[in-house]
C-alpha positions as semicolon CSV with decimal commas, in nm:
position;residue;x (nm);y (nm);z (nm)
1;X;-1,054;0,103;1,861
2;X;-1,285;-0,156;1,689
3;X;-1,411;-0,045;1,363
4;X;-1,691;-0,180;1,129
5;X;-1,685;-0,182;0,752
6;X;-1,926;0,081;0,707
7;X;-1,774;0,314;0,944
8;X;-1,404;0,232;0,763
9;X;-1,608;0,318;0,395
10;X;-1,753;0,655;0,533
11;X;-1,434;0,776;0,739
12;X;-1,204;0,676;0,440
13;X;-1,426;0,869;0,169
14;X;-1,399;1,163;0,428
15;X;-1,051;1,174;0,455
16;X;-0,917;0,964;0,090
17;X;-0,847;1,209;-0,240
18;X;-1,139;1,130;-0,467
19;X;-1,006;0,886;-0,755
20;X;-1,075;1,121;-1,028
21;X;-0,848;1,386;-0,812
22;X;-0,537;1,152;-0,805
23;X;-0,507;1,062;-1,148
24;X;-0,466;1,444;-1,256
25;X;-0,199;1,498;-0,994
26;X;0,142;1,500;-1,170
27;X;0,441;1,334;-1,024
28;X;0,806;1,265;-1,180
29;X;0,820;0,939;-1,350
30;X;0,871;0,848;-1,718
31;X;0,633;0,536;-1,662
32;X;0,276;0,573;-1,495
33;X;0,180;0,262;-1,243
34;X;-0,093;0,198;-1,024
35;X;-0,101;-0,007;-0,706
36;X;-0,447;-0,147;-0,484
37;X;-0,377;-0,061;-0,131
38;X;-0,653;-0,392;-0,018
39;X;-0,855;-0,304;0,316
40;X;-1,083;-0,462;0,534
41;X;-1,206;-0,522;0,900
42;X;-1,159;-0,820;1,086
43;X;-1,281;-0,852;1,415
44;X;-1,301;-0,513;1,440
45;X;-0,968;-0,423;1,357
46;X;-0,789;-0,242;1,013
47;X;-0,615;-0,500;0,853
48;X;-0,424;-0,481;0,467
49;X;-0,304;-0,713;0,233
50;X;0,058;-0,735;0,078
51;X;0,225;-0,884;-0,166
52;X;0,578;-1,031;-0,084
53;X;0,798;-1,085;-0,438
54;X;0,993;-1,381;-0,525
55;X;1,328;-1,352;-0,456
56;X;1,485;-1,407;-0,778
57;X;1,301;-1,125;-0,943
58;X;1,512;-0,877;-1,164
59;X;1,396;-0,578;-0,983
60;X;1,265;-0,526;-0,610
61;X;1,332;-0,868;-0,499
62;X;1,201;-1,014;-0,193
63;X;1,035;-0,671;-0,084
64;X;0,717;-0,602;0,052
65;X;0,458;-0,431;-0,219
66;X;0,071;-0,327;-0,257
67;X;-0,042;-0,469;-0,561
68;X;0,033;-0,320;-0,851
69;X;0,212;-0,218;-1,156
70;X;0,285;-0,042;-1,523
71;X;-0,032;0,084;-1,685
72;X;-0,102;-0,126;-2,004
73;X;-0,129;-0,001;-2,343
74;X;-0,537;0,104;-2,411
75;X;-0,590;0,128;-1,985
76;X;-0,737;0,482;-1,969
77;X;-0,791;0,478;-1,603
78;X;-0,544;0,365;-1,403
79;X;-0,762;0,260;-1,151
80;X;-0,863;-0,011;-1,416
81;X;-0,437;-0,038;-1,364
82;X;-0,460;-0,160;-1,015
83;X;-0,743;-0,396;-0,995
84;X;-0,578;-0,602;-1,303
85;X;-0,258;-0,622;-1,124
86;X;-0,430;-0,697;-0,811
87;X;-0,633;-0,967;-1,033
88;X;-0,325;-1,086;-1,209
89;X;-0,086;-1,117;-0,894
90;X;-0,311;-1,248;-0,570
91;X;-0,628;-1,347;-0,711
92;X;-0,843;-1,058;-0,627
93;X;-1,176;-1,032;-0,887
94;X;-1,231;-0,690;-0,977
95;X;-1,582;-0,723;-0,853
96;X;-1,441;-0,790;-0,511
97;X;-1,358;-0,475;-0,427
98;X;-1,510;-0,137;-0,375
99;X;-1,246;0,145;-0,474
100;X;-1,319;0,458;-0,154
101;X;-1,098;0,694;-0,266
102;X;-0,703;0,738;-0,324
103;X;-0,364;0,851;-0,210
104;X;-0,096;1,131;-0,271
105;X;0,097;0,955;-0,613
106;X;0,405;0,893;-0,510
107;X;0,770;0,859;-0,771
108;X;1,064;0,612;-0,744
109;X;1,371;0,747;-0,808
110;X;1,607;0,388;-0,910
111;X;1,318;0,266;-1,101
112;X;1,118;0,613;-1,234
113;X;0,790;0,498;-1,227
114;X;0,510;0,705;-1,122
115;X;0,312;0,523;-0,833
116;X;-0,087;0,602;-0,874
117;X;-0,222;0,403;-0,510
118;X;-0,606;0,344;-0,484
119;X;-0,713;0,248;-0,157
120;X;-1,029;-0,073;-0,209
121;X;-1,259;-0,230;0,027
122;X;-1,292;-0,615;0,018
123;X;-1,432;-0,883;0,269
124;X;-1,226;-0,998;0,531
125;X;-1,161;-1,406;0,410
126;X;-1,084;-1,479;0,077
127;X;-0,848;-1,775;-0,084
128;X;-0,562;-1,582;-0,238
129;X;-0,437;-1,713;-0,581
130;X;-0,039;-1,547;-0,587
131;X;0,084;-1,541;-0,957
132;X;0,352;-1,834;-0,945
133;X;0,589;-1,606;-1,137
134;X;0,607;-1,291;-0,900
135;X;0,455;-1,377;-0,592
136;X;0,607;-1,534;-0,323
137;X;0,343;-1,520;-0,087
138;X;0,013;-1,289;-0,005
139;X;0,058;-1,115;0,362
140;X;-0,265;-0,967;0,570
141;X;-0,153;-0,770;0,820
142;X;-0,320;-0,588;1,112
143;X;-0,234;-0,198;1,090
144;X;-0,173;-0,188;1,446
145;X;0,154;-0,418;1,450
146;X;0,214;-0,235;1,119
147;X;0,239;0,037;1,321
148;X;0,427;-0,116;1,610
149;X;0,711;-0,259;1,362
150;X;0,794;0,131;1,231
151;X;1,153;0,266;1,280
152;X;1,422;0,468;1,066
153;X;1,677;0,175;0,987
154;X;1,986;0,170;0,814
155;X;1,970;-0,035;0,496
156;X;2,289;-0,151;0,244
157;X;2,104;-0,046;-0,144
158;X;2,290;-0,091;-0,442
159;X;2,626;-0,041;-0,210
160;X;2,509;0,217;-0,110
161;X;2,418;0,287;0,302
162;X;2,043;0,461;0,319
163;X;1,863;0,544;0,648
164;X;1,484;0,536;0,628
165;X;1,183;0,516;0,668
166;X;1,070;0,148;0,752
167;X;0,818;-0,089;0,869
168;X;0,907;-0,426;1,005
169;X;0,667;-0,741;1,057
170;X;0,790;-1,019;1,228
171;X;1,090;-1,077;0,913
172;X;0,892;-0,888;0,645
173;X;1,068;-0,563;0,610
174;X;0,818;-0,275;0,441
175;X;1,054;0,015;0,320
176;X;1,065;0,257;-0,034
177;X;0,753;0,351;-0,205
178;X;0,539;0,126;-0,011
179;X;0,640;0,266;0,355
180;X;0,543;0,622;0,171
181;X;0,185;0,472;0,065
182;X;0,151;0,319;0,404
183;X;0,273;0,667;0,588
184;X;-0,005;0,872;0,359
185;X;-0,292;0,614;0,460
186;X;-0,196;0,612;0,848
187;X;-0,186;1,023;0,796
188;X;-0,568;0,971;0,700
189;X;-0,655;0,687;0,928
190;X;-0,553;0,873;1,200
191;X;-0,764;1,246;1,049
192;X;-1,057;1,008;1,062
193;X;-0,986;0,871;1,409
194;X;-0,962;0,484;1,309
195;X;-0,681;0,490;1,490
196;X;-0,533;0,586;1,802
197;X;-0,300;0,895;1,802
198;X;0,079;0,813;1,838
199;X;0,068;1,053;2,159
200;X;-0,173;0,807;2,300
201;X;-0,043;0,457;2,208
202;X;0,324;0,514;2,211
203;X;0,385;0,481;1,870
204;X;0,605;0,648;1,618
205;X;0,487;0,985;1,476
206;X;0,409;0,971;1,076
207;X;0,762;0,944;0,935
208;X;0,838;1,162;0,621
209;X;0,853;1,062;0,261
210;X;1,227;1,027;0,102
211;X;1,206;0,881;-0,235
212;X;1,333;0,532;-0,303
């Protein structure tokens, strides 16, 4: 269905926790981190922006992330958290964005951080500016082949065989925390009716949320 901008920033505020709601939910992790989940419309359609990691990073590799990370020493609000890391790693002034609402927090088990994810607003074209030491490359991606690419795969982690939860994009593979994020906001998306019902369009039904 097409959707404008101001029908995405009412429906979202509808359907998003309020900010001040998320930050005093409690969620295992010794380290609190925030991530921007970036939004806009483009010809009518949802799209959102990723952040692919160089792949000679020490942790999480190659893999497909929101923006985000560890809250800094002095950052009170971690929504201040997520629009520096969004500012640091693609680019993205703070003033650029409009912050609608946020998501359940969500904790990573090999890394124990505790992932705060505020969902923003910004204008569909912008020149992205990756940070040369942690970002490969900046990915916009329309939610519906988002949605197309879901499927529980079998993935080889630390040795180990997992089957999850997973999203795949032509060869970007969205799995972990992020698929979790991305499972919560298509939950709400679809409450709000921005987009179609799996029934309808043949798509997979909300997958669950195992920990990464």
């Amino acid at each position: 269905m097409a959707v404008s901008t101001e029908i995405l920033r009412r429906e979202l505020g509808r359907v998003l926790l309020s900010a001040d709601e998320a930050v005093r939910l409690d969620v295992p992790g010794r380290t609190d981190a925030a991530v921007l989940v970036p939004t806009y419309v483009a010809r009518g359609e949802l799209h959102l922006v990723f952040t692919k990691r160089r792949d000679d990073m020490r942790r999480h590799a190659g893999e497909i992330s929101f923006p985000g990370g560890r809250r800094d020493d002095g950052e009170d609000d971690l929504r201040t958290t997520a629009l520096r890391e969004a500012e640091e790693e693609i680019g993205l002034p703070r003033s650029a964005v409009s912050i609608v609402g946020a998501l359940q927090p969500t904790p990573t088990i090999a890394t124990g951080y505790a992932v705060y994810p505020f969902v923003g607003l910004i204008e569909s074209t912008r020149d992205w500016v990756p940070s040369a030491g942690e970002v490969a490359s900046v990915l916009e991606l329309p939610v519906r082949a988002v949605l197309s690419g879901y499927g529980r795969r079998r993935l080889l982690r630390r040795g180990l065989p997992i089957r999850t939860d997973t999203y795949l994009v032509g060869d970007d593979l969205i799995w972990g925390a992020t698929a979790r994020i991305l499972a919560d906001l298509v939950d709400r998306l679809r409450a709000a009716g921005l987009i179609e019902d799996a029934a309808r369009n043949g798509e997979a039904p909300s997958p669950s949320r195992s920990a990464r």
